[in-house]
N, C-alpha and C positions, 0 to 999 in steps of 0.2 A: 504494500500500500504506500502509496507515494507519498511525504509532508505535508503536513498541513498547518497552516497557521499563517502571520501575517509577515514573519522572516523563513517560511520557506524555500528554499535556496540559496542562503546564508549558509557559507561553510566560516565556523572560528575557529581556530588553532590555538589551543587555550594552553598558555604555559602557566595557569596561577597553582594557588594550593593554599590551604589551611581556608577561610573563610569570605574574606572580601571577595577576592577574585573569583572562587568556584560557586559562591551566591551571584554576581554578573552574570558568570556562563550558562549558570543556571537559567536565568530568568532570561536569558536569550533563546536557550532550547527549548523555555516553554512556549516560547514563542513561533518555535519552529524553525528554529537555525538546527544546521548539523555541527553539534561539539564534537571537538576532536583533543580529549584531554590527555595530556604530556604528562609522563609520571616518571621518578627515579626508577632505575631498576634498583630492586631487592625490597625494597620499605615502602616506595611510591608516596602518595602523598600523605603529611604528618599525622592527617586526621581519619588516617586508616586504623591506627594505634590508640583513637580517644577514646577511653572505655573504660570498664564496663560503664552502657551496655553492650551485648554485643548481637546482631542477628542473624544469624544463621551464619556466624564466623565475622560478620560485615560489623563496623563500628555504627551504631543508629548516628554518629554525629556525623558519618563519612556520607552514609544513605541521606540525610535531610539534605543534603546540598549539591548532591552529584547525580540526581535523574537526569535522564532521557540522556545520556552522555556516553560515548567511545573514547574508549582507553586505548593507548599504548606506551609502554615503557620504553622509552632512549634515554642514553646521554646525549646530550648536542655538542658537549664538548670532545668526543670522539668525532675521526673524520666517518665513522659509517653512520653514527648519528644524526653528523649535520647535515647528509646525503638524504636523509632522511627527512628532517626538517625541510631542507630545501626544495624538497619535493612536495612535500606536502604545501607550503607558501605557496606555490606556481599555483595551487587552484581555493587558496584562500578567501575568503574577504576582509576577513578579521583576524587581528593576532593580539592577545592579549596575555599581559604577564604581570606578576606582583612579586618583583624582585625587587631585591635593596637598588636604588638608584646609582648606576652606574655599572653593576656587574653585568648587563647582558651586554653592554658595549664591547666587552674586552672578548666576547664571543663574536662580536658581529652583528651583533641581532639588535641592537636598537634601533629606534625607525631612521634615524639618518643614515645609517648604513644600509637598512633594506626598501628606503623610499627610491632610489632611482631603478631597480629592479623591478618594485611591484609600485607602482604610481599609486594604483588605485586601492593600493592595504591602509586598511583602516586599521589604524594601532593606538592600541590604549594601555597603556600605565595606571595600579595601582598603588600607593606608597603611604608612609606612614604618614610624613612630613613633605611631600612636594618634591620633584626633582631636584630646583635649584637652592632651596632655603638653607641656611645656617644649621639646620639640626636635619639634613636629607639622609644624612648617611646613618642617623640613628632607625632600630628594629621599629614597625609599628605596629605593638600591640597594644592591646584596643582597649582594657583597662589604663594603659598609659597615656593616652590620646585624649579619651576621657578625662583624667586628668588637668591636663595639659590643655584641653580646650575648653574647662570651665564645665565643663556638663555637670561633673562630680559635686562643684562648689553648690548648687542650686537642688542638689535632690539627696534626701534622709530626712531625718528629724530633726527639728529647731533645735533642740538640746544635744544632737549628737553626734558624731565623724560626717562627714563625705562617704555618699556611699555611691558606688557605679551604676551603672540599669542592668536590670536583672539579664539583660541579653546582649550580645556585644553589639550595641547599637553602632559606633564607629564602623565597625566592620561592614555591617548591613547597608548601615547610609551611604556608603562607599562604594558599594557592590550596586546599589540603585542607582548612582548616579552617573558609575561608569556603564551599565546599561544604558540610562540615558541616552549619555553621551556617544556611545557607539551608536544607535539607534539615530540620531540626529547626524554625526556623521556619514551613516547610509545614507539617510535622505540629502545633504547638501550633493554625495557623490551623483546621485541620482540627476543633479542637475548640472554639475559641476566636472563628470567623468574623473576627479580626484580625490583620492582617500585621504587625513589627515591625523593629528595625532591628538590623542583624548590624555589628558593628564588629567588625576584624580589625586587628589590628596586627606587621607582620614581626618587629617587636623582641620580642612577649611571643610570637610562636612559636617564634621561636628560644632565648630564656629557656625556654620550657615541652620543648624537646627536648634540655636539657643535663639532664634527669634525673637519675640516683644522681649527675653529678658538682655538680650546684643540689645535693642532699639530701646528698652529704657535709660540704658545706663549710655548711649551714644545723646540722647534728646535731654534728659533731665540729670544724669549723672547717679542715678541710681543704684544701686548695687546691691541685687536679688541674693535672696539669702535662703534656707533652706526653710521649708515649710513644710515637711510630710508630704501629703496627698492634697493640703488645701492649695488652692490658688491663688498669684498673687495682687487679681487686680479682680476677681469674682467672686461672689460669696452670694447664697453658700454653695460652695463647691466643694467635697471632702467626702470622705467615707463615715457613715456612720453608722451604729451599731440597733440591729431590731432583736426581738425577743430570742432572735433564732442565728442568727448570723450578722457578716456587714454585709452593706450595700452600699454604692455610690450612688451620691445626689447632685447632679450638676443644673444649676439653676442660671441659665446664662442671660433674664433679662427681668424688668420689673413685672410684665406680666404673668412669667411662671413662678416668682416670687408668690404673687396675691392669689395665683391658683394653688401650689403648694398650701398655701396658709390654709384654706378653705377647706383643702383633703385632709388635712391634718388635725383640723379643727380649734385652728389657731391665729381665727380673723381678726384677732385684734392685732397681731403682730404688725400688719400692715399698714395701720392708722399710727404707727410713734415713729415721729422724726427718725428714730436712730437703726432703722429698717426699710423705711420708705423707698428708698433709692437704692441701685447698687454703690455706687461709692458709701456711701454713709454704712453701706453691710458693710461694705471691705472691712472701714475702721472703727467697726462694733464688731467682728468678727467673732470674738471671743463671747460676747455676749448671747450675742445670736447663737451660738451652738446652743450654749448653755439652756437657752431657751425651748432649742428646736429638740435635743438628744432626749430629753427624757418622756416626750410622747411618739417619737419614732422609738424607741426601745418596748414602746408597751404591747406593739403588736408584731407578729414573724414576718421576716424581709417579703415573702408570696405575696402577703393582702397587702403592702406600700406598694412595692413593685406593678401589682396590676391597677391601685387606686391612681397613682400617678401616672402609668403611662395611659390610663383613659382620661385624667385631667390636664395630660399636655407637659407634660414633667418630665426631663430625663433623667434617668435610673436605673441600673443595672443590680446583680449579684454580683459580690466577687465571689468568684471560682476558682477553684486550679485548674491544671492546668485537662 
């Protein structure tokens, strides 16, 4: 049966491994590109090894990221290797890699060396830090990115450490946007007949997904601080606890405030100054919980959950996973 999808006849020559890169390739062959992934011989790639668990011999962390995907094991740094390689580029369209910046050069393989050969190779770079910047040659792992790009500063508990997102978000954001970028690439070649070259950097995606809290402190100078689960410019916004479980309560304007209040049985809240609005929640915040927690506690998360989303409220369980 022939491909299907909307990159159908996209061949990628995928040299990445461990996460950002093989989540890219990923979401290119969902798409309907044919991956063709490059592995070490003997160990192949690291996240073959991440386990337990493990299924049916397969690491489950190697399996979430590497569908719909063709292997094969070379060195490129052998000459029957890069014979290999070389051959494989002549019917590419894409080559992607997430090596430390500057090692695939001393192979050859960076796109200034393989752009007058293949014009129209679309080539993309993943890195920790950026090709050219001051900290390029440092490893990027995605807890230290995090880091380093403030995400950490902004998420745990007011009273307590910097803590990371539960999923290497860095890595991901990185992987979505060198998809992207590839993807946008195609399309200019489409009109253009020439391929060009996608640099992705973990540190400016994780800078580009601190959003209003980068735009508060660039506009007012503000400096986001950790807050749990609440929010820091909505209220109420937070998880809070019912007879049975938590649930999240995201109230994102004055009118599901006054509808909230109503399902809960707590219309007066609406009529005092220091609730009225959303700003004046923000900084009653503490108030306002105090107020709202203990008749959300008196019934199980089920009967809020259904009274609000038929009162226009949004509201979820938290779950695992």
């Amino acid at each position: 049966m022939p491909p299907s999808g909307p990159l159908a006849g996209v061949t990628v020559l995928d040299l990445t491994r461990v996460l950002s890169g093989p989540y890219c390739t990923m979401l290119l062959a969902d798409m309907g590109a044919r991956v063709i992934k490059i592995e070490r011989p003997g160990d192949g790639d690291e996240t073959r090894a991440w386990g337990p668990p493990f299924a049916g011999g397969e690491s489950a962390y190697f399996l979430g990221i590497n569908r719909n995907k063709e292997s094969v094991t070379l060195d490129f740094k052998r000459p029957e290797g890069r014979k290999i390689i070389d051959r494989l580029l002549g019917t590419s369209d894409v080559f992607i890699e997430n090596f430390r910046p500057g090692a695939l050069a001393r192979a050859g393989l960076d796109y200034a060396s393989l752009r007058p050969d293949y014009p129209r190779l679309v080539y993309a770079s993943i890195s920790g830090f950026g090709q050219t910047g001051p900290k390029r040659h440092q490893p990027g792992y995605d807890a230290v990115i995090q880091a380093e790009g403030g995400l950490m500063s902004v998420t745990g508990d007011p009273d307590g450490p910097p803590f990371r997102v539960g999923v290497a978000i860095a890595d991901l954001v990185a992987g979505l946007l060198a998809a992207q970028g590839v993807v946008l690439a195609l399309y200019a070649r489409e009109r253009t007949g020439r391929g060009q070259y996608v640099d992705i950097s973990m540190l400016d995606g994780i800078v580009s997904v601190l959003s209003y809290h980068a735009s508060m402190y660039l506009t007012t100078a503000t400096r986001s601080s950790r807050l749990g689960n609440r929010h820091a410019t909505i209220a109420p916004y937070d998880t809070f606890t019912a007879a049975d479980g938590e649930f999240f309560l995201a109230v994102g304007n004055d009118d599901q405030f006054r509808r909230l209040c109503q399902a809960a049985g707590l219309a007066s809240l609406c009529d005092e100054a220091a609730f009225a609005t959303n700003p004046a929640r923000v900084v009653h915040h503490a108030e306002l919980r105090a107020r709202l927690a203990p008749a959300l506690r008196s019934r199980p998360r089920a009967y809020w959950i259904e009274i609000l989303t038929e009162a226009g409220v949004p509201s979820g369980a938290v779950r695992d996973v």
